[in-house]
N, C-alpha and C positions, 0 to 999 in steps of 0.2 A: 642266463638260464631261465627256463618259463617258471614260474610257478607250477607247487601240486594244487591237485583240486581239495579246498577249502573243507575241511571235513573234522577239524578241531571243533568240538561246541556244536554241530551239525543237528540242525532242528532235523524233526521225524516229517514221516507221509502224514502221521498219525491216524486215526481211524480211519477209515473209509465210509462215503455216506450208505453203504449195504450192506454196513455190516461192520464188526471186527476183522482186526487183523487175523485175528486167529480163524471166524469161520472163513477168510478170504484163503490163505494157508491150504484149510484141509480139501476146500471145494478146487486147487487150483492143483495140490496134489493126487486129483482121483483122474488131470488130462496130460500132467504131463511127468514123467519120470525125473526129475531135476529139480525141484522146489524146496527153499530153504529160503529162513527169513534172512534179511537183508543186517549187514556189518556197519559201525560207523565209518570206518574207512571206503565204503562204497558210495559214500553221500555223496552227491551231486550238485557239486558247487556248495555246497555245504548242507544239501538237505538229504538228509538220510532214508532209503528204502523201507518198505516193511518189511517188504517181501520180494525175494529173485527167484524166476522161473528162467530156466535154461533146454528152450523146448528142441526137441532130436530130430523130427520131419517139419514140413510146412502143415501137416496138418493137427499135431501137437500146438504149433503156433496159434495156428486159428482158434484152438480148444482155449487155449489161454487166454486171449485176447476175450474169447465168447466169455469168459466168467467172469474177468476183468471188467465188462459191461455189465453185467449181473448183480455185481458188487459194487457197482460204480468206482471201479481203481483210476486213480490219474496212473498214465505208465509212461516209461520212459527209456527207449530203446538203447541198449549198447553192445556195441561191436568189441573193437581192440581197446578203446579205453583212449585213442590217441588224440578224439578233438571232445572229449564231453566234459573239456572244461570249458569249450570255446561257445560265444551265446550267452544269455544271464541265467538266475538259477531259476529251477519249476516252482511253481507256485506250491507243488505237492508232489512226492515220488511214491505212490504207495505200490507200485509192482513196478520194477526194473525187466525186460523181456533183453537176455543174454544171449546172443544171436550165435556164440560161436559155435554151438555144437551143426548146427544149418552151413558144414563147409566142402561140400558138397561140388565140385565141376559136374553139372547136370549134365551139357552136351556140348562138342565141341564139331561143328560144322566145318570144317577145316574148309572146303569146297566152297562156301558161300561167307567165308572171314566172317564168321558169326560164334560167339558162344554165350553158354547159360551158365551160368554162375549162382549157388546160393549164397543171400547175405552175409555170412560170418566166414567167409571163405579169405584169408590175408592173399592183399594182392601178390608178393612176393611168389604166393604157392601156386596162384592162380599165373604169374609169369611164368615161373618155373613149367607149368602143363601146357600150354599153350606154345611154348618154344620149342618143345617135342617137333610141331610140324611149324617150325620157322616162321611163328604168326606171334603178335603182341598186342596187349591193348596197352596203346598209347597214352597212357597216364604216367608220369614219373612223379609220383609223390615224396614231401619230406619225410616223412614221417613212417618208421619201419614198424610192420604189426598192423596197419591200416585196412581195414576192410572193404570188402564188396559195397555194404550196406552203409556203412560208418563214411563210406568216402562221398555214395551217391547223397546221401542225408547232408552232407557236410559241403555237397559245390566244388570238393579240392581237387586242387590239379596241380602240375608241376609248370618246368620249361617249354614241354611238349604243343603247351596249347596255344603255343603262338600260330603252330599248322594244324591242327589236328583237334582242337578246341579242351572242351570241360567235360565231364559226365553228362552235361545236358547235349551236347554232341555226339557224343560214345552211344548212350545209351537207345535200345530199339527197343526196348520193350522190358517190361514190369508185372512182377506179381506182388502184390502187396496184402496184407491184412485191415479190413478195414477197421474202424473204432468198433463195430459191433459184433466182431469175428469172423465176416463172411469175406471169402476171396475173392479178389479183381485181381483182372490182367487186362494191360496194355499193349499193344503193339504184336510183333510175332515175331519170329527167328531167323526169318532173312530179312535184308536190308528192304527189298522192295514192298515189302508190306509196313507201311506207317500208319496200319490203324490203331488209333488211341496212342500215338506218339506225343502228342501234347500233354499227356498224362505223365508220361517219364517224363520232361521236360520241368511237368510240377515239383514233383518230387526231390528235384533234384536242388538241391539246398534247403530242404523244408523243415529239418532240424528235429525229424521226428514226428511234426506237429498234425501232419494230414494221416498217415496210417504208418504198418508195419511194413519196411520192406522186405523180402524171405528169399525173393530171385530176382536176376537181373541179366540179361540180352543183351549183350554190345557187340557192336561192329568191333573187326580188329583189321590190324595191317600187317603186311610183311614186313618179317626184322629187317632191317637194311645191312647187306653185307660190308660195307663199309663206314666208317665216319670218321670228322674230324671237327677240332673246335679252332676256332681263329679268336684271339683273346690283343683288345688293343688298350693298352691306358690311357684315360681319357684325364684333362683337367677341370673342372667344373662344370656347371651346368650344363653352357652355352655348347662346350666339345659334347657330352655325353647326348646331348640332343641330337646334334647333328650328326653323327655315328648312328645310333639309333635308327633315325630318317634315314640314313642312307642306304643303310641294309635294309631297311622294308621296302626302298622305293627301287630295291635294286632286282636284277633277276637269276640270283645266283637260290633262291626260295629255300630259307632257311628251317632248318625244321624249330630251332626256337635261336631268340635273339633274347639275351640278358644284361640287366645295370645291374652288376654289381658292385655296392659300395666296397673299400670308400673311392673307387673308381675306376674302373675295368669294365669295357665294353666286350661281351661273348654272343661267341653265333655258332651253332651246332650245325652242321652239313650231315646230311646221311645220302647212302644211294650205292651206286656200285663204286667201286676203287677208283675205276678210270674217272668217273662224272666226281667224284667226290674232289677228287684230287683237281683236276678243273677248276672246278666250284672254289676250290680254298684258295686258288693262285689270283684268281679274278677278285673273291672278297680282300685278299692283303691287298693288293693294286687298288682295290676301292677307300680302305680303311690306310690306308698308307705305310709309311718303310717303320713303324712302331708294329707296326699287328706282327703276331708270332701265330702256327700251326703247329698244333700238338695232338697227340692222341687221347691227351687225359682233359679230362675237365677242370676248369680251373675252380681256385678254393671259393666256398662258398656256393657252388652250384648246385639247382636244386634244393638248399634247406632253407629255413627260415633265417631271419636274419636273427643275434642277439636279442635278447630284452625279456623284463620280466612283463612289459607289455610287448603286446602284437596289434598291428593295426594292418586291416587288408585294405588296399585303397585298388581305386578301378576310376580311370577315366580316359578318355581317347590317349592315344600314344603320345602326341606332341606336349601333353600334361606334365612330361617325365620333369623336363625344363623347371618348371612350377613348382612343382613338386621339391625336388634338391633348392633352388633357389630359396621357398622358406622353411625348411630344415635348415639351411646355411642362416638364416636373418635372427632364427631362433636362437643360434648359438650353441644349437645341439649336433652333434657329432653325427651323420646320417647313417645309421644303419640299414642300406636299404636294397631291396630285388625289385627288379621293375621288367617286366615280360614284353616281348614286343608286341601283346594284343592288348595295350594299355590296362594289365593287374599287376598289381604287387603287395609288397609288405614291407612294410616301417616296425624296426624293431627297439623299444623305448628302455630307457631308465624308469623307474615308477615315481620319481621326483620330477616335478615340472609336466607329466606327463599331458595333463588335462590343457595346457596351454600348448600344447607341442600338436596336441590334437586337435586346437583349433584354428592352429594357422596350418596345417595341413589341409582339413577341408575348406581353410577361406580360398587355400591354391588353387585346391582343384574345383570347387564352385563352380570357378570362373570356366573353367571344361566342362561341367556338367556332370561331373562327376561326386567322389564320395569316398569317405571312410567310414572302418566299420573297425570294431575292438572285438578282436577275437578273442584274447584273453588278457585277464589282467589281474591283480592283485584284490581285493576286496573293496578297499576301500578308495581304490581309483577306479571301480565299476560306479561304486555310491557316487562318484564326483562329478561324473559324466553319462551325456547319452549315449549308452553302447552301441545303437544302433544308427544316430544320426538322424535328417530326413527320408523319411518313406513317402514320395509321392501317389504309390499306389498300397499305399496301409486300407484305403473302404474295398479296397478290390479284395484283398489279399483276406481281412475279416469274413467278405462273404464266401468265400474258400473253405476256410474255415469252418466255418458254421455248416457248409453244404457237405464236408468229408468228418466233421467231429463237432455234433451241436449239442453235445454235452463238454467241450472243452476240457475231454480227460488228456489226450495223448500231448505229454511234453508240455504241460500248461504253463506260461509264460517264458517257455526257451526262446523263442524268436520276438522278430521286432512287434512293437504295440501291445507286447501282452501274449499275444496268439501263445 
């Protein structure tokens, strides 16, 4: 089971340097209908709110955010509540910006697989509208209650992105709030306009720290009238690799290929009935007289593995090999999901863990690769580098400094401090 977020003993925002909590309070209740001070059970990672604003438009958002700068609040955005324990904690939470009431299907382009979506919108609801006209955005997340905003802030993605990528592929385009209240938008509503597309692209795993997100444009696809999974048992490393390889190098184009520990090779087919059905005859014959064809997905598909820690590891596919070989050397039992676009997730005991997560990144080094501790218990965040090496940590500061150079939004969530 994961851990809850740490909120026993939960140090405060405490003041703010513009003031009191309390004149942050009444200035922040005259923009938005929703403002109350902040619970210790809402602390973040164990640092407790002053103040939650729960703003109703995008332009209530921006009012907030403009006072928030006035008062100089560090703030700290939240959606569903499903990854704000994943990251370390803010240096200071003095206004929490509660995004659900923002859920809103602004437009749905049906004609050009395009829609707008506001931040606090759960994907669930946002699938449920968009299947009306037989279109989806291609995200399969673990995690139910997940948000618009909560997902693009967070990077997450599911099996899906083995074809169809992450939010930083999804996404066309961005309205955000910036640290001084004033709105930007990125990109635009059809696919062929990608101006300010490297701007969604930023944002997308930013953890909060560059602005507010309020809306979001994504491409979508058509549902696929049919599918099927082909699930093979594999025995260690050396099989699960070569499985793996096989179905990437194959052309039966899977829409995701998964390791699931503690050993089960899966590959999802979608498409029409006739090609699907094809497509599964050809993968058994590829994978051999073990693979089975079923309509269900097999266990563990799609969620995170066990543990009270989480480690997101990412490095080219052939890694996978590496990967289970020192989980095996460790002596640790592998709990693990490995995606055929070389990500996954290691899911730990909180005992040994700091040493489990270091011969994981010695594995994947050698690929060029990396892990990251999404969540963890307290005192195995103290024990370890959550975030590992950032090659590009001077790039990523002057980011920073150029979208929030007061260092309020999300202060020390992400890697280096930012």
């Amino acid at each position: 089971m994961r851990p809850r977020d740490e909120t026993g003993g939960a140090t405060t925002g405490g003041d703010a340097p513009g003031g009191t909590p309390g004149d942050a309070l009444d200035a922040l209740a005259k923009v938005c209908g929703d403002v109350r001070p902040g619970e210790p059970e809402e602390g973040v990672l164990g640092v407790e709110p002053a103040v939650v604003a729960a703003p109703g438009t995008v332009g209530e958002a921006a009012e907030v955010m403009r006072v928030a700068a006035e008062h100089g609040l560090a703030v700290v955005p939240r959606g569903g509540e499903t990854r704000l324990d994943w990251g370390t904690p803010p240096h200071r939470c003095d206004l929490i910006v509660d995004t659900r009431r923002l859920d809103r299907l602004v437009e749905h382009a049906a004609g050009d697989l395009v829609a707008t979506a506001q931040a606090g919108m759960p994907l669930e609801r946002l699938s449920e509208e968009l299947a009306g006209k037989e279109q989806r955005l291609a995200l399969d997340l673990p995690i139910p209650g997940s948000t618009v905003g909560g997902t693009i802030a967070a990077g997450a993605a599911g099996p899906l992105r083995t074809l169809y990528g992450t939010p930083r592929n999804l996404v066309i385009g961005l309205t955000i709030v910036r640290a001084d209240g004033q709105l930007a938008k990125s990109g635009g509503k059809v696919v062929k306009n990608v101006a300010g597309y490297d701007l969604g692209r930023l944002f997308c795993g930013s953890y909060g720290t560059l602005g507010l997100i309020v809306e979001a444009t994504f491409r979508l696809h058509p549902i696929p009238t049919a599918r099927a999974f082909v699930t093979r048992p594999v025995d260690g490393p050396e099989e699960a690799h070569e499985a793996v390889q096989a179905l990437l190098h194959s052309p039966v184009v899977p829409s995701a290929v998964e390791y699931l520990s503690p050993g089960t090779v899966a590959v999802l087919l979608e498409g029409v009935p006739d090609g699907v059905r094809a497509r599964a005859a050809q993968t058994v014959e590829l994978l051999g007289d073990a693979a089975r064809v079923s309509e269900d997905a097999p266990d563990g598909w799609g969620r995170y593995p066990d543990g009270t820690v989480l480690l997101d590891v990412a490095a080219p596919p052939p890694a996978l090999r590496d990967l289970l070989t020192a989980l095996r050397e460790d002596g640790h039992g592998p709990a693990v999901t490995w995606s055929g676009d070389g990500h996954g997730y290691v899911g730990l005991p909180s005992d040994g863990a700091p040493a489990v997560l270091a011969g994981v990144r010695a594995a994947l080094a050698r690929h060029k690769g990396g892990a990251v501790v999404r969540y963890a218990p307290r005192d195995v965040r103290d024990a370890v580098d959550v975030w590992g090496p950032v090659p590009a940590l001077s790039l990523m500061r002057r980011v920073k400094d150029q979208f929030d150079p007061d260092h309020r939004l999300s202060p020390g969530r992400f890697t280096g401090g930012i």
